[in-house]
N, C-alpha and C positions, 0 to 999 in steps of 0.2 A: 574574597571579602575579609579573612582571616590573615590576610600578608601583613608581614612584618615589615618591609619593603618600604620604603615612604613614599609616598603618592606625589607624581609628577603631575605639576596642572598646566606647562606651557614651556616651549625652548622657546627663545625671541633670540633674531639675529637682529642687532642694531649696530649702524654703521653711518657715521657722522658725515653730515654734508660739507664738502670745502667752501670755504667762504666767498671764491670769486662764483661758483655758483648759486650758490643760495642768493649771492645779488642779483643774480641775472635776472634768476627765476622769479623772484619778487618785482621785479622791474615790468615782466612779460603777462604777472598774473598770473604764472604758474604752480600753483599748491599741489606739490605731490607731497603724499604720505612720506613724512622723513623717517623711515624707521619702524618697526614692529613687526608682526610675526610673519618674515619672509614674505613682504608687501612684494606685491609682481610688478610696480611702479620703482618699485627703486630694480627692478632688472633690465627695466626699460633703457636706461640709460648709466650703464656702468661709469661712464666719465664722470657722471655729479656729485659721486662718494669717496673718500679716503680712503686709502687702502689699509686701514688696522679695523675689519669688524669682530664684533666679541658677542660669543653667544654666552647667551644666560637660560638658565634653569631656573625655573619655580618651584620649590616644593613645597610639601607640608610642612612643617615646624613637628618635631616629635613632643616639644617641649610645648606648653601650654605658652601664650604669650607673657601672662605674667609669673613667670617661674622662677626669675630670680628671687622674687617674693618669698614663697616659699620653696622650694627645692632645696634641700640639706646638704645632696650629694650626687655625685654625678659624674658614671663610668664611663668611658667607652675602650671596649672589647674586642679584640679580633685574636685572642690565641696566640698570640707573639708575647713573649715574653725578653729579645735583644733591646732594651733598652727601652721597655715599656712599662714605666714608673713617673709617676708627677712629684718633680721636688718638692724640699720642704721650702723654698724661695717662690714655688708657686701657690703652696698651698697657703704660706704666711700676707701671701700681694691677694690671692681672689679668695680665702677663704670658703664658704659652699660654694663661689662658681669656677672654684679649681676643678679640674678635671682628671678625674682618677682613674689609673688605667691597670690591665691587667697583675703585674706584678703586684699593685698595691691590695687589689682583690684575694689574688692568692696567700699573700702575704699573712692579710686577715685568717685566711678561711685555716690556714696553715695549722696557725697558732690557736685559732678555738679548737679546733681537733688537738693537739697534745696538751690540752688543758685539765681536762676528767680523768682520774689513776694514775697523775706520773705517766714514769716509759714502762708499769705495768698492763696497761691499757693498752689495748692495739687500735690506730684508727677505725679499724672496719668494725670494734666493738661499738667503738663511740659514734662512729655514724648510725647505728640501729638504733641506738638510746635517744640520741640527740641530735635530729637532719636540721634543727633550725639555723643553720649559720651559711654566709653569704646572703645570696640574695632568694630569700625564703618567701616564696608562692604558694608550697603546701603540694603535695603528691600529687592531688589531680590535678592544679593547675598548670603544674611542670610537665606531665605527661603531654598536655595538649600543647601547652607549648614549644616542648622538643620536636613535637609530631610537625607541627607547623616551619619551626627553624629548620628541618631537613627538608621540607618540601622549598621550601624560600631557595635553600643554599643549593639543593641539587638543581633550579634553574638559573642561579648564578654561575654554577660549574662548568653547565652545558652551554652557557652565553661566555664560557673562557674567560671571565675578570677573576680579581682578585682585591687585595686591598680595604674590602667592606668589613665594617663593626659594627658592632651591638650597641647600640647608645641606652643608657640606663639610666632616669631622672627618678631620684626617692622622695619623696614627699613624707613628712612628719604628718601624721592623720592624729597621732595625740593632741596636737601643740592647735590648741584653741584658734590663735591666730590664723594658722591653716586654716583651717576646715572650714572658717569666716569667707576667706578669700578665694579655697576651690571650691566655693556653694555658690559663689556668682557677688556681685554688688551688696546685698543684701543678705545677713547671716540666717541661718535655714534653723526653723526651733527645733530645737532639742529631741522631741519624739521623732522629728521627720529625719535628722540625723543618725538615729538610732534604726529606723526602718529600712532607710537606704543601705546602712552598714548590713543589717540584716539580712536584705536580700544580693548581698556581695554585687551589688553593682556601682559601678566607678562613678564617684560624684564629680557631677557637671562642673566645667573651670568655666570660669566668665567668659564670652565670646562664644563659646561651643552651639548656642541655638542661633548666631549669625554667619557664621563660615558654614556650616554645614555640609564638616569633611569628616568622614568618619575616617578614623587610623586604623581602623580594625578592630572586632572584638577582643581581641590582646594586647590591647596598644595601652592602656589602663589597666593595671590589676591589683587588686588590694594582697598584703602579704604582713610580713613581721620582720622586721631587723635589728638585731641587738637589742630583744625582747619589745620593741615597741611597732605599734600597730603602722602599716605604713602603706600611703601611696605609691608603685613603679608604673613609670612614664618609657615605654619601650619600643625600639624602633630599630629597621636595619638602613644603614646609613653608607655615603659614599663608593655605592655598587656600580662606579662606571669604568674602574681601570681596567683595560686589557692585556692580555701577559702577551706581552710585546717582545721585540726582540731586546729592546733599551733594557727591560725588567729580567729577564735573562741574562743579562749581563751582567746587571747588579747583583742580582744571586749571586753569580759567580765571582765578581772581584770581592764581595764580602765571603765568602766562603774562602777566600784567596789570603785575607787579611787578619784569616784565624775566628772569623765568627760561626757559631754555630749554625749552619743551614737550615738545619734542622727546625730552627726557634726562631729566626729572621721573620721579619714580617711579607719578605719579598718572594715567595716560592709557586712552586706551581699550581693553578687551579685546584687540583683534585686534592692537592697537599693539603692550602689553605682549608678548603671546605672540612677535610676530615679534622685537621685542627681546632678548627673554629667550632665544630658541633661537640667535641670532647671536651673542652674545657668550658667552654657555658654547662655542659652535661654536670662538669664537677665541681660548679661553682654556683650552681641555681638548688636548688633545693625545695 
């Protein structure tokens, strides 16, 4: 119930009727099911369908549906660091719905660490004084949260993909505006505001008492970012690739072309997994 994982609610294979059939069958009074979740009527007769079918996945949304509204910012993470940074051309076209990725995370957390004492300071002093930068949960938050990312990742391992990121949506919980619009249609008063924050639980986004999909008790967490009080909207994403022989190759002809192996997004299972739980490790707080 605690997976970070995003909840699958249906694969549908759909594959479109050729049109001298579809006249026939109308002509005959023939109504079969055109399409939907692997109907046994369209096995019936393989000649009535085109041959290009396209499956589709349903999933959850990590993101609340109105999140462009509010959301400020928004990572997504897998521990690769070859060429995983959002330009400034994207971030100037989408603004908060650029999509900010490793590099630009570290980059931050980098630079708030050699900020206290000059190069008198040693990072490890200044992480003791000061754990708030990145994406700041608070000690016990993160505890449970790593507990939980290693359990997600060590059944991604054993299912042999690779490929899957940490999706990360920040929510501004100062900015009035928010907290109007993640309290639902109607703005929540002021004490009941206050009570909610109190008891640190994740205030409801509009829709959430009609979908009635839970993302797991982690999928919400309140935190602080660059001192302000903040909603993370958290999720593990695109966990279907399998380390193929094609992904093995590519390893290899990028490692061939002088890219680091090592930091490629392309590597083997067991690699990814230990990469991916280390660097959220050193970038959550």
């Amino acid at each position: 119930r605690n997976s970070l994982l995003t909840r699958i609610f249906g694969m549908y294979s759909i594959r479109p009727v050729e049109a001298d059939a579809q006249t026939s069958a109308d002509a005959t009074g023939d109504r079969r099911w055109e399409g939907g979740l692997f109907s046994s009527s369209c096995q019936d007769n393989e000649s009535d369908f085109a041959d290009d079918e396209r499956i589709y996945l349903v999933m959850h949304s990590v993101f609340p549906s109105e999140a462009s509204e509010f959301i400020t910012e928004r990572f997504d993470l897998k521990g690769s660091t070859v060429g995983r940074a959002c330009s400034l051309e994207e971030r100037k076209a989408k603004g908060a719905n650029a999509v900010l990725k490793d590099l630009d995370l570290k980059r931050e957390v980098t630079e708030e660490l050699n900020k206290v004492g000059g190069e008198g300071a040693s990072n490890g002093q200044y992480r003791k004084k000061n754990s708030h930068y990145g994406i700041c949960v608070g000690r016990q938050l993160k505890t449970t949260l790593m507990a939980q990312l290693e359990r997600d990742v060590d059944l991604l391992h054993r299912c042999n993909v690779l490929d899957y990121s940490l999706l990360v949506g920040v929510a501004d919980m100062e900015d009035k505006t928010n907290k109007s619009k993640m309290s639902g249609t109607r703005a929540m008063p002021k004490f009941l505001q206050n009570f909610l924050l109190w008891l640190d639980f994740p205030m409801p986004y509009y829709g959430a008492g009609m979908t009635k999909v839970n993302g797991g008790a982690l999928s919400a967490l309140h935190g602080s970012r660059k001192g302000k009080q903040v909603m993370y909207y958290m999720g593990i994403i695109d966990f279907l690739q399998p380390w193929t022989l094609k992904k093995r190759l590519e390893r290899d002809l990028k490692g061939m072309a002088g890219f680091d192996v090592s930091a490629i997004s392309c590597v083997a299972p067991a690699d990814y997994a230990g990469r991916f739980l280390k660097f959220v490790d050193g970038h959550v707080t």
